[in-house]
VOGU-3710 file (C-alpha; in Angstrom, 3 decimals, decimal comma):
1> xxxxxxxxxx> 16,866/3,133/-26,931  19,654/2,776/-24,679  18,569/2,122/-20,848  15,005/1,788/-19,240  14,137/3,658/-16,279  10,594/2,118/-16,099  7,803/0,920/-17,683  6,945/4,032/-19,663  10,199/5,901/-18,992  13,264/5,349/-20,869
11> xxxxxxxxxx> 16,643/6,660/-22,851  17,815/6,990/-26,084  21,479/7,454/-27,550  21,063/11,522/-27,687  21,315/11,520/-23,824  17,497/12,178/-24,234  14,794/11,155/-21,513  11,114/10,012/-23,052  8,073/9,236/-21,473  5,541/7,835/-23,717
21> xxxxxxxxxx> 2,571/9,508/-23,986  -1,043/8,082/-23,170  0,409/5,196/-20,613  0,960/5,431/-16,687  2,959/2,342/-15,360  3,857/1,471/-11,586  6,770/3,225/-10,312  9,564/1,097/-9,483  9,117/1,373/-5,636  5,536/-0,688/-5,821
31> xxxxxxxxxx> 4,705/-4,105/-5,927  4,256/-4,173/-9,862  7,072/-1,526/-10,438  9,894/-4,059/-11,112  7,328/-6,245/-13,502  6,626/-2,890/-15,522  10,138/-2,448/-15,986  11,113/-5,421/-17,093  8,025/-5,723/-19,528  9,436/-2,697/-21,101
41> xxxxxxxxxx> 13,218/-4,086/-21,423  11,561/-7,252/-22,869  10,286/-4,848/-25,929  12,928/-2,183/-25,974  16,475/-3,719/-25,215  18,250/-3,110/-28,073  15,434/-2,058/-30,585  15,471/0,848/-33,177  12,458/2,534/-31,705  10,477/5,177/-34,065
51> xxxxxxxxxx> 8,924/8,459/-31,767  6,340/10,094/-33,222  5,486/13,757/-31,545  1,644/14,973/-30,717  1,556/18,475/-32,389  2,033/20,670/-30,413  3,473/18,681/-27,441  7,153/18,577/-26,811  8,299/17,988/-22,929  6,432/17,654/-19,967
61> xxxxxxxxxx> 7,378/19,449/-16,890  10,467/17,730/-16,084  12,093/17,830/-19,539  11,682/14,841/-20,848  10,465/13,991/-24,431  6,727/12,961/-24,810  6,546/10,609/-27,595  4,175/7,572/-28,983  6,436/4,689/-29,625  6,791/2,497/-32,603
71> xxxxxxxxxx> 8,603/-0,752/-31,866  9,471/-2,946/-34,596  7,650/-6,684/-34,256  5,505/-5,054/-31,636  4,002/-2,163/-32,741  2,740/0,544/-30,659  4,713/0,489/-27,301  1,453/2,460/-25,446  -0,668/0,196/-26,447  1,437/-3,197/-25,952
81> xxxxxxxxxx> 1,981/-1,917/-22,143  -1,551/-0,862/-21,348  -3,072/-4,903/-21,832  -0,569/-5,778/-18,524  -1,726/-5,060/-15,544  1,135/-2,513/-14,285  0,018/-0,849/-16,556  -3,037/1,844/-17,123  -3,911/4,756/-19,454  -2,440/7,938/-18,056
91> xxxxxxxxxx> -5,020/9,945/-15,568  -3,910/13,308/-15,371  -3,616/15,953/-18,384  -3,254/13,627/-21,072  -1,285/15,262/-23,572  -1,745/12,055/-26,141  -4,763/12,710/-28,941  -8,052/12,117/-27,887  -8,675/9,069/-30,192  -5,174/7,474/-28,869
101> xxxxxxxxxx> -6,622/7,563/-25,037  -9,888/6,203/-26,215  -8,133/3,285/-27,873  -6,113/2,869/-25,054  -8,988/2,961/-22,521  -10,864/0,332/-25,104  -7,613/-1,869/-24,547  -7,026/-1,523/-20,813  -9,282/-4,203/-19,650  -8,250/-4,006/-15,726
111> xxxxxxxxxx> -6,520/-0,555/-15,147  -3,579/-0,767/-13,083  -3,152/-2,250/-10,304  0,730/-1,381/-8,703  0,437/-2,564/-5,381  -0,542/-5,888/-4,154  -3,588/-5,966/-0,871  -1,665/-6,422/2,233  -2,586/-8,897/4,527  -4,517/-7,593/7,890
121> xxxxxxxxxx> -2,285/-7,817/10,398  -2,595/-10,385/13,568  -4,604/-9,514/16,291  -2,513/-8,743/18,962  -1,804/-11,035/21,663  -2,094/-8,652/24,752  0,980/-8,991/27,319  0,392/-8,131/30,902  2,738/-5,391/31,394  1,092/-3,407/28,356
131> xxxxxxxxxx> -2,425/-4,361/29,876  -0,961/-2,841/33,286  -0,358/0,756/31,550  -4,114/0,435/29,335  -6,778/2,284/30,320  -9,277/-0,277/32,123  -12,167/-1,370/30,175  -14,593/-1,682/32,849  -17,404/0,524/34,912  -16,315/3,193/37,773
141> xxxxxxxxxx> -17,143/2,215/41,182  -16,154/3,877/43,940  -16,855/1,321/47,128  -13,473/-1,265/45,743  -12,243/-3,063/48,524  -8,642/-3,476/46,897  -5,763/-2,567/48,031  -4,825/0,151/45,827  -6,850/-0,867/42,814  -8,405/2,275/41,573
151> xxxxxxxxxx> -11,770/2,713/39,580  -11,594/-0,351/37,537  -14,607/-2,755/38,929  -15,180/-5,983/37,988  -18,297/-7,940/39,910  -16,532/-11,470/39,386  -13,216/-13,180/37,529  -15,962/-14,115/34,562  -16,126/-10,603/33,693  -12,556/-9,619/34,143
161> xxxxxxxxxx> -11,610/-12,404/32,043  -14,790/-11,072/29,406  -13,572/-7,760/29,429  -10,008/-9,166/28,274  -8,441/-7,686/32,206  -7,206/-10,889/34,066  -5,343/-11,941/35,090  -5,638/-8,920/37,665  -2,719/-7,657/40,017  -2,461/-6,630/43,206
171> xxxxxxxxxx> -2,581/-2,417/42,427  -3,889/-2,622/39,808  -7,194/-0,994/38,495  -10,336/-3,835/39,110  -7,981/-6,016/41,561  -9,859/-7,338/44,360  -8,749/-9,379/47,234  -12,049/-11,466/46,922  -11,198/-12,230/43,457  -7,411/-13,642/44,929
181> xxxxxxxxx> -8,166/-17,002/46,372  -4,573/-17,864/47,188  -3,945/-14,197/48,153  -0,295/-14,346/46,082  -1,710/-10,946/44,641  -2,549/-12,082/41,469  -7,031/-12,130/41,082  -8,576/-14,089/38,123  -5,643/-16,482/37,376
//
């Protein structure tokens, strides 16, 4: 073995790519990726691995070896991997002998899990000059005294403020001058 690519992914000295066969760990680009990878240094740096072919299975579709991998002190590298969590038994066309999945599957306690949950963003805080260009979240009424208001109607500042719309601005939608006390063209401040 001479460099690691990723968790079940690596090099050896013939310039040859293998990817061992039964295993699936996180790419390097997710949240478990980098873990994966550095598992699989941990076993492999420097060791004189033993691949063992599936008859009749050679390369997968981007040329690289599929192998089973012996490491000395460890054992099987497929089924050291798949007991981590970055790691899982591979889902698609599983070129790796049916009774080498099913002891894989009978060692994978937790599957894989690559990405952590991300936290729900913050409720946004709404500004007034995005609230200006919003739709207005209030009933139609066509007998609005304001000046310029449009459809927007709200019957009191209680429900403007309800309805998440004050304050309210002179021209815009639900704006009332009975709703501006002061009259400085700002209702429901």
């Amino acid at each position: 073995m001479t460099s690691v690519t990723d968790g079940d992914t690596f090099d050896i000295a013939s310039g040859e790519t293998v990817r061992v066969l039964g295993i699936d760990s996180c790419e390097a680009g997710t949240d478990a990726g980098p873990e994966a990878t550095s598992d699989a240094r941990a076993v492999l740096a420097g060791a004189q691995v033993t691949l063992r072919a599936e008859p009749g299975v050679d390369r997968d579709r981007y040329g690289r070896l599929l192998r089973y991998v012996d490491v000395p002190g460890t054992g099987d590298f497929g089924e050291h991997m798949v007991t981590r969590k970055h790691t899982g038994v591979y889902q698609g066309r599983n070129d790796a002998a049916q009774e080498y999945v099913t002891r894989l599957r009978s060692l994978d306690q937790d599957g894989r899990t690559c990405d952590q949950p991300k936290p729900a963003p913050a409720p946004a805080v709404a500004d007034v000059d995005a609230r200006r260009d919003a739709p207005p979240a209030a009933s139609s009424r066509d007998d609005d005294d304001s000046s310029g208001g449009g459809s927007a109607y709200y019957p009191n500042c209680k429900a403007a403020k309800a309805a998440g719309a004050a304050p309210l601005y002179r021209g815009e939608p639900g704006y009332r001058s009975k709703m501006d006390g002061d009259d400085d063209g700002v209702a429901c401040e």
